[in-house]
Biopython code that builds the backbone (N, CA, C, O; Angstrom):
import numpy as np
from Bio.PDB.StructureBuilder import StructureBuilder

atoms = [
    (1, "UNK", "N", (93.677, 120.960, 96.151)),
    (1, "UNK", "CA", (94.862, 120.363, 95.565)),
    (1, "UNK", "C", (94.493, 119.801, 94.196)),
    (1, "UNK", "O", (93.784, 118.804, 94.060)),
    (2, "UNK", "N", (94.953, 120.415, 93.313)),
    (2, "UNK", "CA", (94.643, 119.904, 92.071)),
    (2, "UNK", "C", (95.732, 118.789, 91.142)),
    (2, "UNK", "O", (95.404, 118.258, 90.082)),
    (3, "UNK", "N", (96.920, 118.628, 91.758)),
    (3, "UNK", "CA", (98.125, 117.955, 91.613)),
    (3, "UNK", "C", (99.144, 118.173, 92.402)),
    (3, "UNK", "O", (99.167, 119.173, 93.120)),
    (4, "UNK", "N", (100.417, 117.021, 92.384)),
    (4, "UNK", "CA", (101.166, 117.173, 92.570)),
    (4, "UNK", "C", (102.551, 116.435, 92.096)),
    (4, "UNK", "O", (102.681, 115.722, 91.100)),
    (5, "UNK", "N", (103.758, 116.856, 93.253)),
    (5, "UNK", "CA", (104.380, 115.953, 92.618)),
    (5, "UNK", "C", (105.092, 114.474, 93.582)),
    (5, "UNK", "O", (105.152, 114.569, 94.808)),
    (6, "UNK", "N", (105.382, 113.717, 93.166)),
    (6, "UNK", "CA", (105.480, 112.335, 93.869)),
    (6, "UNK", "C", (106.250, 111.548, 93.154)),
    (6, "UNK", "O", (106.934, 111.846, 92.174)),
    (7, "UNK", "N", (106.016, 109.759, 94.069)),
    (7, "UNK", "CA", (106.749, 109.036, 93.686)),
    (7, "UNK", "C", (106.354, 107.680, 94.544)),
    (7, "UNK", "O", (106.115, 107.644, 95.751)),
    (8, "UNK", "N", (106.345, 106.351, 93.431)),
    (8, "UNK", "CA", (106.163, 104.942, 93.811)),
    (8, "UNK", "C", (107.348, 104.855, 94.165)),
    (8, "UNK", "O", (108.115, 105.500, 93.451)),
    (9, "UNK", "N", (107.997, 104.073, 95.349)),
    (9, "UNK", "CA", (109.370, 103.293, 95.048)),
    (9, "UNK", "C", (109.162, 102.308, 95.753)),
    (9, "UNK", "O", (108.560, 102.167, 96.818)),
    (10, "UNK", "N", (109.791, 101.502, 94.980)),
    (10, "UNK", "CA", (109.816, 99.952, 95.472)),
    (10, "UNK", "C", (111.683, 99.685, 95.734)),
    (10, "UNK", "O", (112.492, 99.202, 94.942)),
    (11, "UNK", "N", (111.869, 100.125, 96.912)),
    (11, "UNK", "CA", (113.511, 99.839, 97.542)),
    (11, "UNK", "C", (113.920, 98.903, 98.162)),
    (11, "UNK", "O", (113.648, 98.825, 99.360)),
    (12, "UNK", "N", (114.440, 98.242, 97.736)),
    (12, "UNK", "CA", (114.903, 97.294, 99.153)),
    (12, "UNK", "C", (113.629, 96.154, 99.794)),
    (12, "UNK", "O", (113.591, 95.673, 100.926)),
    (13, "UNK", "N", (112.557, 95.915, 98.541)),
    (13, "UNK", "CA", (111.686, 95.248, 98.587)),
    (13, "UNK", "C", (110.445, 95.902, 99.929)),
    (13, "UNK", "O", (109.825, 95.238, 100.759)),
    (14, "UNK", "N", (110.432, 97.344, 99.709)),
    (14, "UNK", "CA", (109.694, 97.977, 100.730)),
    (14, "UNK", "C", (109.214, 98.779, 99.420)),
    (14, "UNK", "O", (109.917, 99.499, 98.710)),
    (15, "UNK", "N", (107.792, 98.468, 99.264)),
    (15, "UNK", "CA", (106.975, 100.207, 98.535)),
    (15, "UNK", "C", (106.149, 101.043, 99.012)),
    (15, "UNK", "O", (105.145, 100.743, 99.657)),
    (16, "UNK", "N", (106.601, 102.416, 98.660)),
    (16, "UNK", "CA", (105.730, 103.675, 99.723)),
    (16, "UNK", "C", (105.772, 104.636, 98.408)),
    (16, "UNK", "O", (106.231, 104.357, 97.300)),
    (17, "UNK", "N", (105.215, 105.743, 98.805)),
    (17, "UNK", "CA", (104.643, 106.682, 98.316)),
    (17, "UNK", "C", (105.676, 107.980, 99.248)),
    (17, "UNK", "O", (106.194, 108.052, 100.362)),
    (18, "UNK", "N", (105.570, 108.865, 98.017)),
    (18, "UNK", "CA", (106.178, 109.813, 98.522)),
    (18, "UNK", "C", (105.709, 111.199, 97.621)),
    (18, "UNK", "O", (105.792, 111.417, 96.412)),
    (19, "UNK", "N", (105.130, 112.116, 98.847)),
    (19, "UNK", "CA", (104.699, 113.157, 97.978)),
    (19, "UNK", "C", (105.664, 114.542, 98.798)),
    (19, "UNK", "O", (106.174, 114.777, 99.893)),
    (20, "UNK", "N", (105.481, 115.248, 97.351)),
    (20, "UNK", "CA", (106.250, 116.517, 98.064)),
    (20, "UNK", "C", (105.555, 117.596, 98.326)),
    (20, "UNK", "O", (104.763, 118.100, 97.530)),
    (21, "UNK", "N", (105.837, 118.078, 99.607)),
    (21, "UNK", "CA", (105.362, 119.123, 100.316)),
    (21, "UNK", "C", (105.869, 120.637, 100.842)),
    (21, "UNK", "O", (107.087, 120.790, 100.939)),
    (22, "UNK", "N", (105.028, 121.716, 101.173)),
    (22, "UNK", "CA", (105.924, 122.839, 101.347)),
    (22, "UNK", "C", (106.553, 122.510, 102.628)),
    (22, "UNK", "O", (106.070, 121.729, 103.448)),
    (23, "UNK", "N", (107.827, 123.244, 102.776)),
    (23, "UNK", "CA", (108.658, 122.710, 104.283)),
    (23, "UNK", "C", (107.310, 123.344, 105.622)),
    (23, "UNK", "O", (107.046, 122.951, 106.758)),
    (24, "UNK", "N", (106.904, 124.144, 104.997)),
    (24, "UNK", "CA", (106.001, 124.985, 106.687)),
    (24, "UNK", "C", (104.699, 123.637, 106.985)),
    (24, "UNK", "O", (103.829, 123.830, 107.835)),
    (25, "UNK", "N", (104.751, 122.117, 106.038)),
    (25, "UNK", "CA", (103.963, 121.080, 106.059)),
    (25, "UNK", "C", (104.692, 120.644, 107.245)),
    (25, "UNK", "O", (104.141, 120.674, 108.346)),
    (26, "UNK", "N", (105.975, 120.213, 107.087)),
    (26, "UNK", "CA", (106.636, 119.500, 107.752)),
    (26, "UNK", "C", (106.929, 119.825, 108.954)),
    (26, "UNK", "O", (107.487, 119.041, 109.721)),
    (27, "UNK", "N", (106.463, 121.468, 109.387)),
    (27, "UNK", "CA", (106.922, 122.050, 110.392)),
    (27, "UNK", "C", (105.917, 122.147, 111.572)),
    (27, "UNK", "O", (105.953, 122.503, 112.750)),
    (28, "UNK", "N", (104.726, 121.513, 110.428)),
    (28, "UNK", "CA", (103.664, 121.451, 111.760)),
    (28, "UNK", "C", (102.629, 120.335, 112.084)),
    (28, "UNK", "O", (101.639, 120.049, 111.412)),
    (29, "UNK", "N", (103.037, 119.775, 113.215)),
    (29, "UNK", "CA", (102.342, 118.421, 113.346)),
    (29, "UNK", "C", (100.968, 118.269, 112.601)),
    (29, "UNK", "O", (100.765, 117.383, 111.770)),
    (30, "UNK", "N", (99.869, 119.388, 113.042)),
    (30, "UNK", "CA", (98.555, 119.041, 112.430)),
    (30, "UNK", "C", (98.514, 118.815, 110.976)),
    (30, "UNK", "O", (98.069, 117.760, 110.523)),
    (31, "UNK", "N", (98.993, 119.830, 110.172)),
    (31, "UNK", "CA", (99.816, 119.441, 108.848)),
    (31, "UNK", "C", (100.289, 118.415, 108.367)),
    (31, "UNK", "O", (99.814, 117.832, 107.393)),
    (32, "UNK", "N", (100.840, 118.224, 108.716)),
    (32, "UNK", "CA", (102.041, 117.082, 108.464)),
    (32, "UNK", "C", (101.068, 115.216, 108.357)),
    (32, "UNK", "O", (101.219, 114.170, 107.726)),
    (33, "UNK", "N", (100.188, 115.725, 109.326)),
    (33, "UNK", "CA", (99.630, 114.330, 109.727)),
    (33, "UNK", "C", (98.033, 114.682, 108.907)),
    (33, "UNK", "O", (97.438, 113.626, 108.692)),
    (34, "UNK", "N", (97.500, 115.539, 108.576)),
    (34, "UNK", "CA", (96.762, 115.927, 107.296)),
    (34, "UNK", "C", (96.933, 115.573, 106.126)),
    (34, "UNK", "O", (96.239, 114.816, 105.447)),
    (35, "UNK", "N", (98.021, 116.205, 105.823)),
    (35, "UNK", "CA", (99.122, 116.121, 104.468)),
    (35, "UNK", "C", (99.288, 113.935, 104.100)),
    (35, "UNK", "O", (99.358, 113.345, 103.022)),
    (36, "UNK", "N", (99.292, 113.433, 105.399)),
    (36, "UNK", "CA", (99.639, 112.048, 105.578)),
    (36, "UNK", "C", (98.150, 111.706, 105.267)),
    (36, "UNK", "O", (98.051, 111.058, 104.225)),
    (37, "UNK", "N", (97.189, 111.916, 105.771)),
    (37, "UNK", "CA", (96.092, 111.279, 105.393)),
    (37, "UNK", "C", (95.223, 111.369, 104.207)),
    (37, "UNK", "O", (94.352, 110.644, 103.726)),
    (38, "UNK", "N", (95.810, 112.628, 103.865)),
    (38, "UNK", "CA", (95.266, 113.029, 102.263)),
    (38, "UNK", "C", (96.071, 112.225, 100.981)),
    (38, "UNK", "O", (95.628, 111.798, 99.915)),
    (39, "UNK", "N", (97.400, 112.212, 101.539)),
    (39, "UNK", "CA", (98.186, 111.438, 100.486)),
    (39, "UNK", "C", (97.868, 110.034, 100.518)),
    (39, "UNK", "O", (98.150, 109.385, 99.511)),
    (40, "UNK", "N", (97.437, 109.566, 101.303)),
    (40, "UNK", "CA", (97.872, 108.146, 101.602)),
    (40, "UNK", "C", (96.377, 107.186, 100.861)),
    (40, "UNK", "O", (96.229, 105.992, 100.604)),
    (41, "UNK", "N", (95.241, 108.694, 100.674)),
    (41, "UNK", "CA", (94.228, 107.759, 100.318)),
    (41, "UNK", "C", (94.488, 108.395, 98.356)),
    (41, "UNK", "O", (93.436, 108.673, 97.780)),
    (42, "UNK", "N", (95.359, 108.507, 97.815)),
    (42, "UNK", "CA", (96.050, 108.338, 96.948)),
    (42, "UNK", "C", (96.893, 107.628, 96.634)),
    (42, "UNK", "O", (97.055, 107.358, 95.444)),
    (43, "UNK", "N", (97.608, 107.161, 97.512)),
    (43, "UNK", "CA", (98.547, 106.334, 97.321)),
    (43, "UNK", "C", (98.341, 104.616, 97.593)),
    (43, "UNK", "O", (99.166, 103.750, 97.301)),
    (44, "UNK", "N", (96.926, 104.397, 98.270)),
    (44, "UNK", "CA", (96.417, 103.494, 98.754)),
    (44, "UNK", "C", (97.343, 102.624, 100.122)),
    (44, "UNK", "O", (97.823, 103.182, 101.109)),
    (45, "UNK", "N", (97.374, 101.755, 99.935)),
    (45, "UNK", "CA", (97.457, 100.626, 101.142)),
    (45, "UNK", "C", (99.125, 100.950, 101.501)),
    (45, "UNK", "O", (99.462, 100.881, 102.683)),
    (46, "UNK", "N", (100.032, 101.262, 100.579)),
    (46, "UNK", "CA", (101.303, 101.402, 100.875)),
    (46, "UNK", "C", (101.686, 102.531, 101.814)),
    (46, "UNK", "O", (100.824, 103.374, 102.062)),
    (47, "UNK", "N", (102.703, 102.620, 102.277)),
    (47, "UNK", "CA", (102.931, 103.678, 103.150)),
    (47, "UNK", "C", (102.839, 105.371, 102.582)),
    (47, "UNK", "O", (102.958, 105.752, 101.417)),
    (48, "UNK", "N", (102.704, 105.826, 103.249)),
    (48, "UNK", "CA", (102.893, 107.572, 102.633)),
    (48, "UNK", "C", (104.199, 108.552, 103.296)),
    (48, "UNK", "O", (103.995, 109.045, 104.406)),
    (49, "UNK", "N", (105.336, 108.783, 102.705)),
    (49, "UNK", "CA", (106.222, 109.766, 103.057)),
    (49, "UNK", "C", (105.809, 110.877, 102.821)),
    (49, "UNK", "O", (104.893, 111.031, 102.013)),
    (50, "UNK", "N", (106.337, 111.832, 103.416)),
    (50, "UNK", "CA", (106.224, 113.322, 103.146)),
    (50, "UNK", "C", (107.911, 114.084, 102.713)),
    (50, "UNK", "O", (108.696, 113.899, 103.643)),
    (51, "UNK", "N", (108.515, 114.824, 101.577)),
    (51, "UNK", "CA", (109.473, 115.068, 101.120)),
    (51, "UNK", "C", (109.036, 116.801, 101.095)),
    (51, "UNK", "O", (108.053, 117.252, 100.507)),
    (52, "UNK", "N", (110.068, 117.625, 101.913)),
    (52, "UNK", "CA", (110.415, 118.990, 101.601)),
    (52, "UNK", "C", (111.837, 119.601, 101.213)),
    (52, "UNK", "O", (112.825, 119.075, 101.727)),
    (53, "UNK", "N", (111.975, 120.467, 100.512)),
    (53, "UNK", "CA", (113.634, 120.956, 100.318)),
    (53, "UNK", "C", (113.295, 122.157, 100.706)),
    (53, "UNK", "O", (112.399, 122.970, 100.474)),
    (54, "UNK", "N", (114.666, 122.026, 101.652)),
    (54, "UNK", "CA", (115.345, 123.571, 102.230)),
    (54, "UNK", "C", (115.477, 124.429, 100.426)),
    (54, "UNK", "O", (115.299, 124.006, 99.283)),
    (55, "UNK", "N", (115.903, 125.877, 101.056)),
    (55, "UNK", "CA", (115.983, 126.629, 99.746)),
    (55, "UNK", "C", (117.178, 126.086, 99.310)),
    (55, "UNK", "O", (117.354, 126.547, 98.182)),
    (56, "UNK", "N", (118.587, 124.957, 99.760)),
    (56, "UNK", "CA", (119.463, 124.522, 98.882)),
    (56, "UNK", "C", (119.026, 123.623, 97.775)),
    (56, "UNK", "O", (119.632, 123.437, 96.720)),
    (57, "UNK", "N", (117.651, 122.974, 98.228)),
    (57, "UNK", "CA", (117.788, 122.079, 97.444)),
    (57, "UNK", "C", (117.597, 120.620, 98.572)),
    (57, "UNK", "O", (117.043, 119.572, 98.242)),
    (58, "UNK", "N", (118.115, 120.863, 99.716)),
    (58, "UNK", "CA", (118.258, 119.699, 100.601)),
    (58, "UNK", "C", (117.104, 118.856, 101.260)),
    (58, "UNK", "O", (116.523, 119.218, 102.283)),
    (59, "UNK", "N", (116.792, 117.542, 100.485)),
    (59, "UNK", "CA", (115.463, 117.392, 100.737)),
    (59, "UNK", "C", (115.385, 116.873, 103.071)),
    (59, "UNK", "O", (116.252, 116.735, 103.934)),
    (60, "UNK", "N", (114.326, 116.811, 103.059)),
    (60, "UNK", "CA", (113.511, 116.458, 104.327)),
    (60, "UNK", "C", (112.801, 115.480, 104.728)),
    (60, "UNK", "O", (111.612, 115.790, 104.806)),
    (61, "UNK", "N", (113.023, 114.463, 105.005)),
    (61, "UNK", "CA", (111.668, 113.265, 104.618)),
    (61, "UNK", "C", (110.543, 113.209, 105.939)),
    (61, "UNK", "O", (110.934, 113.711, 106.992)),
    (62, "UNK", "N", (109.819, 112.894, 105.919)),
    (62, "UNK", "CA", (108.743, 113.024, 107.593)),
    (62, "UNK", "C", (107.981, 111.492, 107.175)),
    (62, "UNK", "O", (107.407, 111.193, 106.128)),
    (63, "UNK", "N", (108.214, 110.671, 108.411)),
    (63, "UNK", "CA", (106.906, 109.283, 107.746)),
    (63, "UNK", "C", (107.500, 108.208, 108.596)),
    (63, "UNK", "O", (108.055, 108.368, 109.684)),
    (64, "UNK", "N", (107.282, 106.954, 107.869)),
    (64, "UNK", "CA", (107.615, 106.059, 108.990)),
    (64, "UNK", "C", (109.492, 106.048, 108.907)),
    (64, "UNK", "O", (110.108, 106.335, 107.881)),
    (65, "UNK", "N", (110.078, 105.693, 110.091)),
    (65, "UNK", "CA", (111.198, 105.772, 109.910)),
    (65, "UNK", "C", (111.824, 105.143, 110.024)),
    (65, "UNK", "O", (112.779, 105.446, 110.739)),
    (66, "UNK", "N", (111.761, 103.328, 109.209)),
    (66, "UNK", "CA", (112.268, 102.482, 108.459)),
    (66, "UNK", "C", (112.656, 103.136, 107.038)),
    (66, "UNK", "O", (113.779, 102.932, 106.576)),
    (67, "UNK", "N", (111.848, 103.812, 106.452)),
    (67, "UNK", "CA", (111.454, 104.701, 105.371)),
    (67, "UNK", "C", (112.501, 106.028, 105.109)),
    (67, "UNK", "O", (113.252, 106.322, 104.179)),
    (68, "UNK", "N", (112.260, 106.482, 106.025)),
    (68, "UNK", "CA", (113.145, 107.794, 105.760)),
    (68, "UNK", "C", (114.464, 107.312, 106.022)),
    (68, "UNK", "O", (115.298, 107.431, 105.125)),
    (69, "UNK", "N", (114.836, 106.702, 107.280)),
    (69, "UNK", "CA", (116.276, 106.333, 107.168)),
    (69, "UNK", "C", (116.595, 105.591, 105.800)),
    (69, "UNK", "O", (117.670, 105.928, 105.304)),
    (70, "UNK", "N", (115.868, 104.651, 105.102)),
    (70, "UNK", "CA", (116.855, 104.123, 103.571)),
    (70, "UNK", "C", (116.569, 105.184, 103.051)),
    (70, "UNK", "O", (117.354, 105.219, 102.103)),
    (71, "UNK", "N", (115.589, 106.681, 102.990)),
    (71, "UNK", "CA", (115.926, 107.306, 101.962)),
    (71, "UNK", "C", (117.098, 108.383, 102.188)),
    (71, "UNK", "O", (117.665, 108.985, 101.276)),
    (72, "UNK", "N", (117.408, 108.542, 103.793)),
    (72, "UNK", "CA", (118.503, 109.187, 103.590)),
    (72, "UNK", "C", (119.613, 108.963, 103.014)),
    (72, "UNK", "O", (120.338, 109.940, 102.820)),
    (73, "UNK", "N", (120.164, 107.352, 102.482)),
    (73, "UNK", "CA", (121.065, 106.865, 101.655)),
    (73, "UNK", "C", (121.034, 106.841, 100.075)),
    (73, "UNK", "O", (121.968, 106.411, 99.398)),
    (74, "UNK", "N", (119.554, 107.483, 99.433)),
    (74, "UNK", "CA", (119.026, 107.355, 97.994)),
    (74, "UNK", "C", (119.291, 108.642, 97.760)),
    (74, "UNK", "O", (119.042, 109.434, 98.669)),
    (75, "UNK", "N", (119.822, 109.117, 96.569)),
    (75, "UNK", "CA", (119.913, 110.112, 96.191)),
    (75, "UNK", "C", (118.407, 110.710, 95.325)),
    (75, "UNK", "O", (117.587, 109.949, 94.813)),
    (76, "UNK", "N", (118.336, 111.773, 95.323)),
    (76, "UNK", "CA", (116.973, 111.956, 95.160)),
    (76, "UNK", "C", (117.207, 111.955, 93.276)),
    (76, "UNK", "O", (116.158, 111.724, 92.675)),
    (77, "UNK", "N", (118.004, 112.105, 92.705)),
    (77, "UNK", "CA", (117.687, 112.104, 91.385)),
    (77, "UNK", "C", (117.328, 110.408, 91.045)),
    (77, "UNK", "O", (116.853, 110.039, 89.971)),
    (78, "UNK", "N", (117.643, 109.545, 92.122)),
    (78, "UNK", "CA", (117.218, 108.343, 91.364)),
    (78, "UNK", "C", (116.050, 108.017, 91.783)),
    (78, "UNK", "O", (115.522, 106.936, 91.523)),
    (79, "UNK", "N", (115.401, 109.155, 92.650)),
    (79, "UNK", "CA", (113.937, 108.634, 92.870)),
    (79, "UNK", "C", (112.695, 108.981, 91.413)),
    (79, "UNK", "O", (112.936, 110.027, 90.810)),
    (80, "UNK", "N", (111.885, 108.436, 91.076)),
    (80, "UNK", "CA", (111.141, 108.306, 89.660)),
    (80, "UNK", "C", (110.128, 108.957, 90.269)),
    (80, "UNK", "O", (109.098, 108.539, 90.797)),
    (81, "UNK", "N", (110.654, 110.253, 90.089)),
    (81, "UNK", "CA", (109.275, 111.371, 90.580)),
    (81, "UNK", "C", (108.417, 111.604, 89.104)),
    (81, "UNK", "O", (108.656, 111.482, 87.903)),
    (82, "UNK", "N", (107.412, 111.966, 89.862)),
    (82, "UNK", "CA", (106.062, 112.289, 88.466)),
    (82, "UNK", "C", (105.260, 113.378, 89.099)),
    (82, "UNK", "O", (105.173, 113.603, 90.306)),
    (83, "UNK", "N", (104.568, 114.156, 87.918)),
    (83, "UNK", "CA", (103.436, 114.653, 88.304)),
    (83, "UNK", "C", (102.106, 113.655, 88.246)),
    (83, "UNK", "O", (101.732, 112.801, 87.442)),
    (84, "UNK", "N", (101.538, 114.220, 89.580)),
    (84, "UNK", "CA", (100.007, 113.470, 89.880)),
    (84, "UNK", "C", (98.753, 114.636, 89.664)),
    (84, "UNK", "O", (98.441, 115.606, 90.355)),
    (85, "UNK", "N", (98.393, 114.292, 88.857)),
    (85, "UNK", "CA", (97.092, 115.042, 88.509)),
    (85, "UNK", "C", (95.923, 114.827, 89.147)),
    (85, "UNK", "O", (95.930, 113.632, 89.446)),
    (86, "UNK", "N", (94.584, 115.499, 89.645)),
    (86, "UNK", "CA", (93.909, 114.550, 90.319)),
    (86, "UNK", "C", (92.715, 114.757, 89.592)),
    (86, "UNK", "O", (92.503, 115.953, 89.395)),
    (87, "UNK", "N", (91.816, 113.946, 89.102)),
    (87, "UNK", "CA", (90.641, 114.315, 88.636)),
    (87, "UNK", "C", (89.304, 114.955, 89.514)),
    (87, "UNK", "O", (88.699, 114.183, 90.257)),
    (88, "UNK", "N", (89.088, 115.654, 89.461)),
    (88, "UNK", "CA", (87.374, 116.484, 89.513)),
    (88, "UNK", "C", (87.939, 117.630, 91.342)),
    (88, "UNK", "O", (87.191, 118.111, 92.193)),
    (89, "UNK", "N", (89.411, 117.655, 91.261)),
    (89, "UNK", "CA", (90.005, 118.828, 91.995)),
    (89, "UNK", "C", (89.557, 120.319, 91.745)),
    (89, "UNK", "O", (89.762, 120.705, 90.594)),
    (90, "UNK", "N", (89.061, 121.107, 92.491)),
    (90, "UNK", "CA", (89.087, 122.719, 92.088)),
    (90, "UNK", "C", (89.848, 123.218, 92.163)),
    (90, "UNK", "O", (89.838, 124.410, 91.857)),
]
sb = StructureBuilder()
sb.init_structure("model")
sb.init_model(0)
sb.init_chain("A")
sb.init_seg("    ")
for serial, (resi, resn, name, xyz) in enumerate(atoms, 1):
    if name == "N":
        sb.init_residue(resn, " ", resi, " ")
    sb.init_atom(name, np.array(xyz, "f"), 0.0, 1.0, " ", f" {name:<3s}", serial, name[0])
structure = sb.get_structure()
């Protein structure tokens, strides 16, 4: 993994991490909970979501689910996504 793409949010006085993933992440437990432990020591002490979109466009959230339920009410353009670069990645 040489980057990706993500997001800090601080909502509702809750901050997590949210990285985006291919949907076949989300589709498989060992994955999914990989994907969680790799992100999370990026993202440090805060929580780690996982975000996929169907081919509409329709995102997916996987993580704790205090978390995903407020993000099902956030529209995703107001989430402050970025690219994450990672240093000394192949």
């Amino acid at each position: 993994m040489s980057g990706f793409d993500g997001a800090v949010v601080n909502h509702q006085g809750v901050t997590f991490g949210i990285a985006v993933v291919r949907p076949s992440v989300l589709n498989s437990p060992n994955e999914r909970e990989e994907a969680i432990l790799e992100f999370s020591q990026i993202f440090g002490s805060i929580p780690t979501v996982l975000m996929a979109q169907d081919s509409r466009g329709v995102p997916t959230y996987f993580g704790r689910k205090d978390i995903v339920d407020l993000l099902s009410s956030v529209p995703m353009e107001s989430i402050p996504w970025q690219h994450y670069t990672l240093r000394g990645a192949a």
